[in-house]
C-alpha positions in Angstrom: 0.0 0.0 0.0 1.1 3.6 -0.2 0.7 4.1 3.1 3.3 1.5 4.2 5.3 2.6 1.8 5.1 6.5 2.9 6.2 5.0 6.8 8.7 2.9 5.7 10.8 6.1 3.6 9.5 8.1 7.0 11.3 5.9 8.9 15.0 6.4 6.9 17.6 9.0 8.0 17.6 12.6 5.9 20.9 11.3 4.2 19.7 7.6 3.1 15.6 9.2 2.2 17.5 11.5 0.0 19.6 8.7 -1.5 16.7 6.6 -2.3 14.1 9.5 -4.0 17.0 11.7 -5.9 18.0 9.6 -8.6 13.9 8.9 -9.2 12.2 12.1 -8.6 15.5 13.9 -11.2 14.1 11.3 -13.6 10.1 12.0 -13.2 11.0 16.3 -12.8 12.6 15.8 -16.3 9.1 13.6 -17.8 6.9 16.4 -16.1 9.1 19.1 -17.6 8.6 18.2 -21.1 4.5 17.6 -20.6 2.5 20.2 -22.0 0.5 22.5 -20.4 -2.4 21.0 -19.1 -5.6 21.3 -21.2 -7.9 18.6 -19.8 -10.6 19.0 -17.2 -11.0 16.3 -15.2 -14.2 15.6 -13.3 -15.8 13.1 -10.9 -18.1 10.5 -12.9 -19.5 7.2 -11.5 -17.0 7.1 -9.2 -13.9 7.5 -11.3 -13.2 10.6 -13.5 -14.1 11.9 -17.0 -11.8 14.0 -18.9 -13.1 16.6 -21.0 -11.0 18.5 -23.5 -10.6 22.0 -22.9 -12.4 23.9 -25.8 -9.9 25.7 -27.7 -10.8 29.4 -26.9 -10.2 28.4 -23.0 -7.2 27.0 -23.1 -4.3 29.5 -21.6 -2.3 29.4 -24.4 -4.5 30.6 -26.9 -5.5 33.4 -24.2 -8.3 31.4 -22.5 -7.9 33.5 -19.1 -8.2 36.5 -21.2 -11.0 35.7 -22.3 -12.6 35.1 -19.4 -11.1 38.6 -17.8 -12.6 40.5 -20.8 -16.1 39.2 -19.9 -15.4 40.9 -16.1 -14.2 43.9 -17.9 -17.5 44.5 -20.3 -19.2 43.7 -17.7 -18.8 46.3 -15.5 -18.3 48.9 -18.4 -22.2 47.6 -19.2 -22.9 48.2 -15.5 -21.5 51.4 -15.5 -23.1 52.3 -18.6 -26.6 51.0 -17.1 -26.2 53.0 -14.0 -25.6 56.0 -16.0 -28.3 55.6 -18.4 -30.8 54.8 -15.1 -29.8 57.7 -13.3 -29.6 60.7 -16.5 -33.5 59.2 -17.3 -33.9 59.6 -13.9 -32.8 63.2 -14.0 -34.8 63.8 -17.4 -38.2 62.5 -15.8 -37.7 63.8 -12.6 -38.8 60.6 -11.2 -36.7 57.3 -10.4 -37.6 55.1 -14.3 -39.3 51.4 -13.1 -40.8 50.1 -16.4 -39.4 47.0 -17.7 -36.4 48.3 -19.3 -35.3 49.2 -15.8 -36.2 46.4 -13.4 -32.4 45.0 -13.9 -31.2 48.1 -12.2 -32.3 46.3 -9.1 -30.0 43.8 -9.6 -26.9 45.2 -11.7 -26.9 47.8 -8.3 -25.5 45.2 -6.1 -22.2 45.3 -8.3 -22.0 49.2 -8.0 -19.1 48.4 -5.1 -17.1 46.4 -7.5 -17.2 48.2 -10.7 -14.7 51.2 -10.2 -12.4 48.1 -8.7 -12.6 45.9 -11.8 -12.1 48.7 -14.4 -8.9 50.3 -12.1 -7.2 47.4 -12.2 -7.8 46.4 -16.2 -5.9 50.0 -16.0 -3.2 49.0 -13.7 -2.6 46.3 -15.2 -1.1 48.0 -18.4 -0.1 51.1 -16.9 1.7 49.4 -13.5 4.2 47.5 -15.9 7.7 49.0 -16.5 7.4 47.4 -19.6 4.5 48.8 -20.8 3.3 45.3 -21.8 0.2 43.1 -19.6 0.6 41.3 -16.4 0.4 37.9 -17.1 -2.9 36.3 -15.9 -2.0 34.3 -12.6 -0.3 38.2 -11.6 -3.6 39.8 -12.6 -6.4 37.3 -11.4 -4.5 37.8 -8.2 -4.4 41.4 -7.9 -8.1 41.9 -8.6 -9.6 39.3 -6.7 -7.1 41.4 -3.3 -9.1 44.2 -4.4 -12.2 43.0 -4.5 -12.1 41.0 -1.4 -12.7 44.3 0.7 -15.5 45.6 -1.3 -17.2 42.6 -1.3 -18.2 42.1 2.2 -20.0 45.4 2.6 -21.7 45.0 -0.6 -23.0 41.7 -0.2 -23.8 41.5 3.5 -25.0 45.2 4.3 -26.3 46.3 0.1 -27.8 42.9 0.0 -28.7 40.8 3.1 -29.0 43.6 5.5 -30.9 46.0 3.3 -33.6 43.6 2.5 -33.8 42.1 5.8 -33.6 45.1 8.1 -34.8 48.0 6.4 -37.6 46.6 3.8 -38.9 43.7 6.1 -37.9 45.1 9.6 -39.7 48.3 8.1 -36.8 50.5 9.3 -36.2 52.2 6.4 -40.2 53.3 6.6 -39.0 55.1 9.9 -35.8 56.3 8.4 -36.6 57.7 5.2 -36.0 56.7 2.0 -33.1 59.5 1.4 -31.4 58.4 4.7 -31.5 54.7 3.7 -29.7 55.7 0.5 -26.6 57.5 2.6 -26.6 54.4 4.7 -24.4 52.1 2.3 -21.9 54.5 1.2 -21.6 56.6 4.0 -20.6 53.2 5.9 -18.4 52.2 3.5 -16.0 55.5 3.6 -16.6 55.4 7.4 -15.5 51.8 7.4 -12.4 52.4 5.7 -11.3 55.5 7.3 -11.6 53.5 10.8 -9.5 50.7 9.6 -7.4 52.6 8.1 -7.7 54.6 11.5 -7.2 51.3 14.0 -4.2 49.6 11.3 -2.1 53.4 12.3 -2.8 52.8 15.9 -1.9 49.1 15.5 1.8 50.0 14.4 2.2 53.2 16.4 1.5 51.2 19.8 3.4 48.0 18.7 5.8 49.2 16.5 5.3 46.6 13.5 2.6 46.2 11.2 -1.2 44.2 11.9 -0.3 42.6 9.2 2.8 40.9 9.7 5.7 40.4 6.8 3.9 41.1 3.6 5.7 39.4 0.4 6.6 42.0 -2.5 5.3 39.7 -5.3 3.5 36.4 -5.9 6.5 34.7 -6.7 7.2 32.8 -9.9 5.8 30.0 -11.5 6.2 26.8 -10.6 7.7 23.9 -13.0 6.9 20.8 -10.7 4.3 21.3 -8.0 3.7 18.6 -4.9 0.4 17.4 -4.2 0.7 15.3 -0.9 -1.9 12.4 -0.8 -1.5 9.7 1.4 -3.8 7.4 -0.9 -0.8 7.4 -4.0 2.6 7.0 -4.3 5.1 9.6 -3.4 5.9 9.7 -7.3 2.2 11.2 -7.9 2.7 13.5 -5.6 5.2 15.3 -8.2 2.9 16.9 -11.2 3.8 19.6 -13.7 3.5 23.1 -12.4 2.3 25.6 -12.0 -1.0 25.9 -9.8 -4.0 26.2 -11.6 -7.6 28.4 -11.2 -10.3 28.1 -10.6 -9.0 24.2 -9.5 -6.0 21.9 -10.9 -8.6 19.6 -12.5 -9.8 22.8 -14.3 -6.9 24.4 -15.8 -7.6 27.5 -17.1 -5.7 30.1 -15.4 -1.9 29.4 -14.8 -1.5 30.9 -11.1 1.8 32.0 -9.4 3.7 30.5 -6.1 1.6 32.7 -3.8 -1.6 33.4 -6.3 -3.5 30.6 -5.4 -6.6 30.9 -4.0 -5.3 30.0 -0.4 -2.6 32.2 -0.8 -5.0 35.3 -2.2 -7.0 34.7 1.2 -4.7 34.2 3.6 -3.1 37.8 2.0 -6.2 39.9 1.8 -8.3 37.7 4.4 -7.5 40.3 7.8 -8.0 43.6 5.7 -11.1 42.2 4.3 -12.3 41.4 7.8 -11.6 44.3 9.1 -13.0 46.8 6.5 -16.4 44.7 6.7 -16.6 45.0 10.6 -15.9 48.4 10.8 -18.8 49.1 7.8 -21.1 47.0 9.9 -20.6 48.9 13.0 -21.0 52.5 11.1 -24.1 51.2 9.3 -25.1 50.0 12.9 -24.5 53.5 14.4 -25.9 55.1 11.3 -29.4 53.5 12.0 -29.3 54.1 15.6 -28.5 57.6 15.4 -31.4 57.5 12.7 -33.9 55.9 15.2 -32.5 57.9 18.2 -33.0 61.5 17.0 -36.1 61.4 14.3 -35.9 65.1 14.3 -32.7 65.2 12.7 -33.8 62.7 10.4 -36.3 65.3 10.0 -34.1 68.1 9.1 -31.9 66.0 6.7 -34.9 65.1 5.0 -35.6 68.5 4.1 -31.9 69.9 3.6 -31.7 67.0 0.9 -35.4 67.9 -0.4 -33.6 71.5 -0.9 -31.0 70.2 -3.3 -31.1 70.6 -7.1 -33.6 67.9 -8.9 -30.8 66.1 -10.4 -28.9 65.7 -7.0 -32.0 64.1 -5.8 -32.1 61.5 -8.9 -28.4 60.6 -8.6 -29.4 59.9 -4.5 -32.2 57.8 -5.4 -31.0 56.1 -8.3 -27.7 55.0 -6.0 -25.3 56.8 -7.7 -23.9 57.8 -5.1 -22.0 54.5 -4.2 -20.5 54.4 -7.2 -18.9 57.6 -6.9 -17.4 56.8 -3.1 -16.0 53.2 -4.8 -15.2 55.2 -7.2 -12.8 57.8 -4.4 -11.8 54.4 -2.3 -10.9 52.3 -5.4 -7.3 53.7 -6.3 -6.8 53.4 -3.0 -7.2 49.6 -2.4 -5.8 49.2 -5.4 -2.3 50.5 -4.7 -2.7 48.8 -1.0 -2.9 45.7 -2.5 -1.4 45.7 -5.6 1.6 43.2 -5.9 4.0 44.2 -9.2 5.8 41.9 -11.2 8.7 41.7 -12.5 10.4 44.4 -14.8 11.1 42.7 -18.3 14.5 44.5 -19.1 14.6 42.7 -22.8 12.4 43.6 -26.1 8.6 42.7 -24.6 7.8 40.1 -27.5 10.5 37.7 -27.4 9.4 33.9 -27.1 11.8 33.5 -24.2 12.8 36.3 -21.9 15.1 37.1 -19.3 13.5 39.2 -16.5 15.1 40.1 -12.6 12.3 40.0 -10.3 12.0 43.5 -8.8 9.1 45.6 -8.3 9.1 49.6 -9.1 10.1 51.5 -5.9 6.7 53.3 -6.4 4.6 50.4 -6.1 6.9 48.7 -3.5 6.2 51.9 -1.8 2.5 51.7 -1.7 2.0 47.9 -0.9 3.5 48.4 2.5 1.0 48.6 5.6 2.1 52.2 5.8 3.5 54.7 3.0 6.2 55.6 5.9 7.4 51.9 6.1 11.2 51.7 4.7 11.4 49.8 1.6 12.5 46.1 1.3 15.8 45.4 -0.6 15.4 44.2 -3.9 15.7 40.7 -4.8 16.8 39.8 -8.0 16.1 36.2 -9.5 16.7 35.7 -13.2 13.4 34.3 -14.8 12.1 33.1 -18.1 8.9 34.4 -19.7 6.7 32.1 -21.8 4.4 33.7 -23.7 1.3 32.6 -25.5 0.2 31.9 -29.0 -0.2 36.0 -29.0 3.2 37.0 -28.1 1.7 37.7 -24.5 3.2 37.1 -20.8 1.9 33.6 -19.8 3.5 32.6 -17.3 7.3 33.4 -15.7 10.0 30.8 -14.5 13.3 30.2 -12.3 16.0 30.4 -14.9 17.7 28.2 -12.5 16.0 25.1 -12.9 18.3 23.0 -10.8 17.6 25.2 -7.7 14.0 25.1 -8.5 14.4 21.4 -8.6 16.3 21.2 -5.3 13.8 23.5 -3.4 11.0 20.9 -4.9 13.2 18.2 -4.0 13.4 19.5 -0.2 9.9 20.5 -0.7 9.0 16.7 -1.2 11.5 15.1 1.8 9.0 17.5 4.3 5.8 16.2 2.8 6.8 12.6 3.1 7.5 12.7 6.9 4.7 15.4 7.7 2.2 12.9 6.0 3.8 9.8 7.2 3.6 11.2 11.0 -0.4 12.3 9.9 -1.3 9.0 9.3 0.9 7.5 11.9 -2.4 7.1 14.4 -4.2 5.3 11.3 -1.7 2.6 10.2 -1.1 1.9 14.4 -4.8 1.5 14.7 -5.0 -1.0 11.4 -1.8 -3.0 12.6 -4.4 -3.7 15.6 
């Protein structure tokens, strides 16, 4: 069994394990190395698996992740467009528009939070390149979904759950208003932000380091071999070609980096998220308290806002108002999240590419936990850039591949005896 076999290599010294798996796993990194780049989606059937063939336009090197980046992109331009187009009607009627033609605004709303997000980053991502060229998509996939973790939480929990649930069914939004309701989303959501931003300064003033710990300049490079630990197969299964793959390794579409996968991306963004959505719940708590507290102001903000010009009124009650605070906070996040690549310093459309892996100072600068934090040293690694059937970045390797094949290598003796001791307690209770 496997299993036996995984205790039994446990069980050998660090010098004789290495001995015995070298000359092997050198022999199945050099097979895996000259694989092609996965293009078959593997699912569970009848308790086996059945492999579907990638349809052409999705596989990565004919710019499947592209694709499936453009249909974000067009659809928040359509969004935005849609919001705009609901709210000028709105401004031309003098009355919020609910015929049919409208009755997707309802839903296309709950994106407002996300839209100045998605279309700031489809700008970073050619603009915050050295090389003028586009981040490849594992690089890109990872810096929007860091930027969109934040947003997210607020929009969905308080624009969505809470709205419905507390001010339509509760009825407080009867007692509130309906132009006080409106404020309550985006006024929480700057609130929210300022306080984090607020308690994260505190954080590193009273403990002199940062709330969020060491945070990596990059997402590292892209893996040749990856290990996939399973105590069911042999060790030599454990070794398959690299690199990680989104949305899942038995659906390869989007080549990910070291750090880019979806574990990685959370445990990243996964405190700032957290935060920024507590700190919006407990405005948009205070907000309605205040609201229910003190009617009369409620009152007199009623009536200031009833003094405003018509179209102010329309741009309230259509909601465009939170996209124009995403719209203020969404540079922001961006640059406080944004992890660079590297800087090509050869021609941009070469099949093979030399690269050091170095960020720009500016956007080391603004990754940092604070804008005052010292810059880290630059590390320089030589890579290799592969690009796709376009003559775009696909994905970027070690030039080294023998220390990439030693780190794997190391990577591999850890696994072994980390999973052996695992299901130590199993095999001692089946030897019984």
């Amino acid at each position: 069994m496997a299993s036996d076999e995984l205790a039994a290599l446990a069980k050998l010294g660090d010098a004789a394990l290495e001995a015995t798996l070298k000359k092997e796993f050198s022999e199945i990194c050099t097979r895996r190395h000259a694989e092609e780049l996965a293009h078959e989606v593997r699912l569970p059937w009848k308790g086996g698996e059945k492999v579907i063939q990638l349809p052409t336009g999705l596989k990565c090197k004919h710019g499947g992740p592209d694709k499936i980046f453009r249909v974000a992109h067009w659809f928040a331009v359509f969004v935005l467009v849609y919001a705009c187009a609901w709210s000028f009607t709105a401004i031309h009627r003098g009355t919020v528009p609910d015929g049919a033609v409208w009755q997707l605004a309802h839903v296309t709303k709950l994106g407002y939070p996300m839209v100045p997000v998605i279309l700031y980053c489809w700008f970073c991502r050619y603009e915050f390149n050295n090389n003028h060229q586009r981040m490849t998509p594992g690089y890109y996939f990872a810096n929007l979904k860091m930027a969109l973790m934040p947003s997210l939480g607020p929009g969905l929990i308080i624009g969505a759950i809470l709205k419905f649930l507390v001010l339509k069914l509760g009825g407080v939004g009867d007692t509130l208003g309906e132009t006080y309701s409106e404020f309550l989303l985006p006024v929480a959501w700057l609130m929210g932000c300022v306080g984090w931003y607020v308690y994260v300064l505190a954080y590193k003033w009273r403990h002199k380091q940062s709330i969020y710990g060491h945070v990596a300049p990059d997402w590292g490079h892209y893996e040749r071999w990856v290990i996939k630990p399973d105590p069911s197969k042999k060790w030599q299964d454990w070794v398959v070609k690299g690199p990680h793959w989104l949305p899942a390794d038995n659906v390869p579409i989007i080549p990910a980096a070291e750090l880019g996968t979806f574990e990685g991306i959370a445990q990243a963004d996964m405190l700032r998220t957290k935060g920024i959505t507590i700190c919006c719940l407990v405005a948009w708590s205070l907000l309605i308290i205040f609201g229910l507290w003190a009617p009369s102001w409620i009152n007199k903000f009623d009536e200031t806002c009833g003094k405003l010009h018509p179209w102010m009124q329309m741009l309230i009650h259509t909601d465009f108002i939170n996209i124009l605070t995403n719209t203020l906070t969404a540079p922001i996040l961006v640059h406080r999240t944004w992890r660079c690549e590297p800087v090509l310093r050869d021609a941009p459309h070469h099949k093979s590419m030399k690269a050091v892996w170095r960020a720009t100072k500016f956007l080391r600068h603004i990754t940092t936990s604070s804008l005052k934090e010292p810059l880290q040293e630059e590390v320089s690694h030589a890579l290799l850039v592969e690009n796709d059937e376009r003559n775009y970045p696909l994905i970027m390797m070690v030039e080294d591949e023998q220390s990439e094949r030693d780190a794997c290598f190391k990577e591999l003796i850890q696994e072994i005896r980390g999973t052996a001791e695992k299901i130590k307690p199993a095999l001692l209770q089946s030897a019984v």
